[in-house]
C-alpha positions as CSV (number, residue, x, y, z in Angstrom):
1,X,-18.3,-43.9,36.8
2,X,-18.9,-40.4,38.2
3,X,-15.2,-39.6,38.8
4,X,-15.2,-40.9,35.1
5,X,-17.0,-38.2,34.1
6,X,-15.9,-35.0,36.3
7,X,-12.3,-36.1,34.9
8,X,-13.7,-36.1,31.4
9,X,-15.7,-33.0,32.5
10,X,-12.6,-31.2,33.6
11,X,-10.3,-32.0,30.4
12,X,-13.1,-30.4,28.1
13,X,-13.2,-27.7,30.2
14,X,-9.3,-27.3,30.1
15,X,-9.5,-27.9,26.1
16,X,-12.5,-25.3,26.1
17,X,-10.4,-22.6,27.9
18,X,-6.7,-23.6,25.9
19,X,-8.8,-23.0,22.6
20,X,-10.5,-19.9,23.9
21,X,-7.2,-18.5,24.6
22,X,-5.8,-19.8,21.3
23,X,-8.5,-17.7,19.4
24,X,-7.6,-14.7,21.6
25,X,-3.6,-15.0,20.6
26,X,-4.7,-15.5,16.6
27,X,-6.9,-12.3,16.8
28,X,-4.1,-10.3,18.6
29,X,-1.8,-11.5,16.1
30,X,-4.4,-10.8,13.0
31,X,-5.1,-7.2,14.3
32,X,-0.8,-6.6,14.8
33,X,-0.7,-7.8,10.9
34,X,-3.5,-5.9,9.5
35,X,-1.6,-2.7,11.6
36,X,1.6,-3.9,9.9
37,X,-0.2,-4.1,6.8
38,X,-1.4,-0.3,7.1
39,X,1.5,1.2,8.0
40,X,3.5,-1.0,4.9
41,X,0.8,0.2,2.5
42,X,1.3,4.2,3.6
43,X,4.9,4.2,3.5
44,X,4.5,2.5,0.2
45,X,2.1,5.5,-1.1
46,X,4.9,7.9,0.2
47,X,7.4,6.4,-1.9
48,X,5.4,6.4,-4.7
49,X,4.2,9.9,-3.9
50,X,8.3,10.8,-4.3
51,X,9.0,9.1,-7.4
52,X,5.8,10.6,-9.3
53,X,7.3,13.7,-7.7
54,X,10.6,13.0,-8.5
55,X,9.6,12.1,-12.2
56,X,7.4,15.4,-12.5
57,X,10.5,17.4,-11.8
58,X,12.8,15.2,-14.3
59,X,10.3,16.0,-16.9
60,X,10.5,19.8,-15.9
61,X,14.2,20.0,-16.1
62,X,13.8,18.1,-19.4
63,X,11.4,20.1,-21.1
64,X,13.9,22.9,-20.1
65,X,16.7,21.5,-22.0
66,X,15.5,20.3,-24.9
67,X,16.4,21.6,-28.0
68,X,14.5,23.8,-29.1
69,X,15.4,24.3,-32.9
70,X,13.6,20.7,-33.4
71,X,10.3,22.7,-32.9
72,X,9.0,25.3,-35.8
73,X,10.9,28.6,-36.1
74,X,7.7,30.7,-35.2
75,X,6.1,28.2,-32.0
76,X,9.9,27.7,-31.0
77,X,10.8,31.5,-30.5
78,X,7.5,32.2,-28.7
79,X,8.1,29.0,-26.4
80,X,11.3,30.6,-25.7
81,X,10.3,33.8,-25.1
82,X,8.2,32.4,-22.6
83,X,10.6,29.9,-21.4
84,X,12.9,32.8,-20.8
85,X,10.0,35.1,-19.2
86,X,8.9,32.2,-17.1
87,X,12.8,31.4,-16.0
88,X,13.5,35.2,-15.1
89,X,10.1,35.6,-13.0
90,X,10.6,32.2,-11.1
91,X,7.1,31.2,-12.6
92,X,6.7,27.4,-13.4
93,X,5.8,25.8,-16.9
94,X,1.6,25.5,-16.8
């Protein structure tokens, strides 16, 4: 009956330890995802970053070429005026 129990002793002990080092490899591998995670979501916010940037300069180039004899003879010549000012100096749209 006592070897009985030292053998039963010893499994749970061997099951104890095998779990133990079961919960170690899931937390290894949950903190290598979560790092995976991280680095997927900041490359994510860089590409995003260069399409908003990206979009912000179509919409520039856009505005730039538009016609402007769709706006109001008065507004239009003052916007090109400026347009023209702004081109010659380098300045950017505000």
């Amino acid at each position: 009956m006592k070897s009985e129990a030292e053998v039963a002793m010893r499994l749970l002990e061997k099951d104890s330890h095998d779990k133990q080092e079961l919960v170690a490899s899931l937390r290894k591998q949950l903190e290598d995802v979560k790092n995976i995670n991280i680095e997927m979501h900041s490359r994510l916010q860089v590409r995003q970053c260069r399409v908003s940037n990206k979009q912000h300069e179509f919409l520039l180039k856009l505005l730039l070429v538009l016609p402007l004899w769709c706006l109001p003879a008065k507004p239009a010549s003052n916007l090109r005026q400026r347009i023209g000012r702004d081109h010659r100096s380098g300045a950017q749209l505000a």
